[in-house]
N, C-alpha and C positions, 0 to 999 in steps of 0.2 A: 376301310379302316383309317386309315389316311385323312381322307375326309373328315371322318365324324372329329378324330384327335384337333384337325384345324377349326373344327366348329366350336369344340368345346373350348380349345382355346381364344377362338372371337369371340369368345360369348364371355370370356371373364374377365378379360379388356375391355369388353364392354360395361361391363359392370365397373371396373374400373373406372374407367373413364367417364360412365357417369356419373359417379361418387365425385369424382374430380369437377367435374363441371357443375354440383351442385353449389359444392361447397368454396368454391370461386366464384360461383354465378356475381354478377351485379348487386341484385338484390342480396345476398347474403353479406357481401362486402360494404352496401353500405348501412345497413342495420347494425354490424359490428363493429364500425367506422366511431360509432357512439362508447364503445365498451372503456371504463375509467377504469384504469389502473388498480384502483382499490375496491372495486365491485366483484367481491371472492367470488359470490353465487354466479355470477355473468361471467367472470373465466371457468367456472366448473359445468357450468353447462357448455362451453366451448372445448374445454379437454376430452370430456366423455362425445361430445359429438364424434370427436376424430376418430378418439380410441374406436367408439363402435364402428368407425368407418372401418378402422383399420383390421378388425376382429372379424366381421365380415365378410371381406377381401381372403384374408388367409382360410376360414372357413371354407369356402368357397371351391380354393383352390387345392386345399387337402383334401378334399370327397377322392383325389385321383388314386391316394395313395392307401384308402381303406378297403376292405373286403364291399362286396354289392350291400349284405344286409346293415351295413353301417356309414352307407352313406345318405340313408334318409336324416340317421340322425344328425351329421352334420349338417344336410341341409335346414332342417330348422331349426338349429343354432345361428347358422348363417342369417335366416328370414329374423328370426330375435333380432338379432343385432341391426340388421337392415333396418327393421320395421321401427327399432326403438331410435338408430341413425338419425331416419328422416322426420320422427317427432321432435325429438333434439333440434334440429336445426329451430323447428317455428317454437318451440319452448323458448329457446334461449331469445330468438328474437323479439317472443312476447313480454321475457322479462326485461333487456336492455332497454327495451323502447318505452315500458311502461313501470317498470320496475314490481310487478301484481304477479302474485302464482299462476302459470300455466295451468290452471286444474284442469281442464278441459282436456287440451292436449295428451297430459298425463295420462289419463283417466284411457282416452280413446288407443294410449301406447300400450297401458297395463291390457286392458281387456282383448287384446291381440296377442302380446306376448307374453301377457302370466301363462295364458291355455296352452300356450306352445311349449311353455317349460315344464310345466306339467304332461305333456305330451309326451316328452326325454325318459319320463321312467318310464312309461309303459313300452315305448320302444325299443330301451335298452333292454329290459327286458323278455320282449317278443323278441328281439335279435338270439337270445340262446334258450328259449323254448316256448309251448304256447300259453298264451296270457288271456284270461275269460273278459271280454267285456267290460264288464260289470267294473274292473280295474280304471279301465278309460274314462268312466259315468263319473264314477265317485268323485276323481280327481277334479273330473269338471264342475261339477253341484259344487263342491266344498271353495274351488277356485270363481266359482260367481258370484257365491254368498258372500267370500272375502269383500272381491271390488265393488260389489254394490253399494254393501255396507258403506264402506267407506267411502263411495260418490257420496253416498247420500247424507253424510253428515260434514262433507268438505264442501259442496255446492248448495249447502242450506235447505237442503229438500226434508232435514231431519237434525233432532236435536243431537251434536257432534254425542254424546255419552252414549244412548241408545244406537248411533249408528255405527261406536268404536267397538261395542261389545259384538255387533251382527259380523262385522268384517275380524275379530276374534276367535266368535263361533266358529265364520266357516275356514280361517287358518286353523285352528284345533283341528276340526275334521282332516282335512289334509295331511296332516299330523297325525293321527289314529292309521287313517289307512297306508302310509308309507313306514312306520314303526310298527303296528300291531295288526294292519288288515290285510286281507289279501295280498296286498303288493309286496309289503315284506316279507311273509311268509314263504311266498316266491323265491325273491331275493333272499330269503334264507337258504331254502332248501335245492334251490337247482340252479343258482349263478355259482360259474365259474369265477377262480379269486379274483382276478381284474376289473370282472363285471361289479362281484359284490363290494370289494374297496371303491369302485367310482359310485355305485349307486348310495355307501354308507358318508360317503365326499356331499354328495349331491342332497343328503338327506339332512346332514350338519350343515348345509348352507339352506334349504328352506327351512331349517331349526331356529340357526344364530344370525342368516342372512338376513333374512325372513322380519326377524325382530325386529329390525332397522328400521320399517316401514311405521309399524305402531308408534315405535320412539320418535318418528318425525311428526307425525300425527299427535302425538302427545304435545310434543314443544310447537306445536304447530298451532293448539286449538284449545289445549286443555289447562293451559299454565298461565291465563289471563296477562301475557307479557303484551308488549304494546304490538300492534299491527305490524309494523315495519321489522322488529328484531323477530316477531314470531313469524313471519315469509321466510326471512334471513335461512334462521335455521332449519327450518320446514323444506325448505329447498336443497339447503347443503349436505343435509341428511337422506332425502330421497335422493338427490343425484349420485352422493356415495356407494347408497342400497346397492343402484342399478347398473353398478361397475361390478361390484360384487353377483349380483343376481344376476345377470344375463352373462357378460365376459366372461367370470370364472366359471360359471356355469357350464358353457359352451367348450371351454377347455379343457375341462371334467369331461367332458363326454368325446371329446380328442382323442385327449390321452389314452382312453382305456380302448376307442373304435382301431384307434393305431398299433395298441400293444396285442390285440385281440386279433388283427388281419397280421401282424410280423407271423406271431406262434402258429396261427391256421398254415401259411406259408413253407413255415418251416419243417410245417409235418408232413408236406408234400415230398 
């Protein structure tokens, strides 16, 4: 027992301290060495860099304090934030050095960690009974449709109109089945109050979060402003999103893994 508690504690100093070593490395210090003062978008990717470092880190180190069945879901909150951490970094660098949209990056952070946040409902709710399949499918199909969509009218593979309404569609869907499909219905009829206030949290954040992304996409593409102001906003809008979508996201599903292992505890 001994053991394992020292292993698990190496293992999150380790992670620690690689976060620390990234984010001090050489290379990041002097890519940011360039960051002006008055460059909003290039400190706002340098703040949510940290933040997510930092969200991670405590993720990580709370799974000790949750019931067994609720620390998958920490963990991939934790892997969110990791995963979007370490695109952050070469985002920001892409933008300081060259001042041009990370799309790329983005893109390859979204299609990793939308899935995973999408993941959080079905888990939270497999955590207090059983959930068909079919729950999981959906989430993913409506969660690919979105980011395709929308690569494919931000990377010029598609005209931005036709590519805003694809990445629309499949948020709608997403949207059906966490309000009116399967999922809800779920989380109507057999979550516990804790469960069903994080997951009605969780559903007002891919509702009003969620929007965020379109609205940058809109002022991004569709308001013929000049190149330079339409990155501007495009950028300060998505990095916004992704404090709100992934961070509070991941504390949503804290909060309720925490209050959920107190009260199991206490009925012992």
């Amino acid at each position: 027992m001994v053991k394992t508690i020292g292993g698990l504690i190496a293992a999150r100093v380790g992670i620690v301290s690689s976060f620390l070593a990234a984010a001090t490395s050489p290379a990041f210090a002097a890519s940011t060495s360039t960051l002006k003062q008055d460059d909003f978008v290039g400190i706002s990717f340098w703040i949510i860099s940290m933040a997510l470092i930092a969200s991670t880190v405590f993720f990580f180190l709370e799974r000790d304090r949750v019931a067994a069945k609720w620390k998958t879901s920490l963990t991939v909150s934790g892997l969110v934030t990791l995963v979007a951490a370490v695109h952050y970094f070469y985002m920001r660098d892409v933008w300081v050095a060259t001042g041009s949209t990370p799309t790329v990056f983005r893109y390859i952070d979204w299609l990793i960690t939308v899935p995973l946040l999408m993941i959080e409902f079905y888990l939270i709710l497999s955590a207090i009974t059983k959930v068909p399949g079919g729950v999981f499918w959906r989430l993913m199909i409506g969660t690919l449709v979105m980011l395709v969509g929308g690569y494919l009218g931000e990377a010029g593979y598609m005209s931005v109109w036709p590519a805003f309404i694809i990445g629309m569609a499949g948020w709608a869907f997403i949207l059906y089945e966490i309000f009116l499909g399967q999922a809800g219905k779920i989380n109507a009829e057999s979550a516990p109050p804790a469960v069903k206030s994080a997951f009605n949290t969780m559903r007002l954040i891919v509702t009003v979060g969620w929007a965020i992304y379109p609205l940058g996409y809109f002022f991004g593409y569709l308001t013929g402003s000049s190149p330079e102001s339409s990155a501007n906003a495009l950028n300060i809008i998505y990095n916004a999103a992704d404090v709100l979508n992934k961070i509070a996201f991941g504390l949503i599903i804290w909060s309720v893994a925490v209050s959920e292992s107190e009260n199991a505890a206490a009925k012992k």
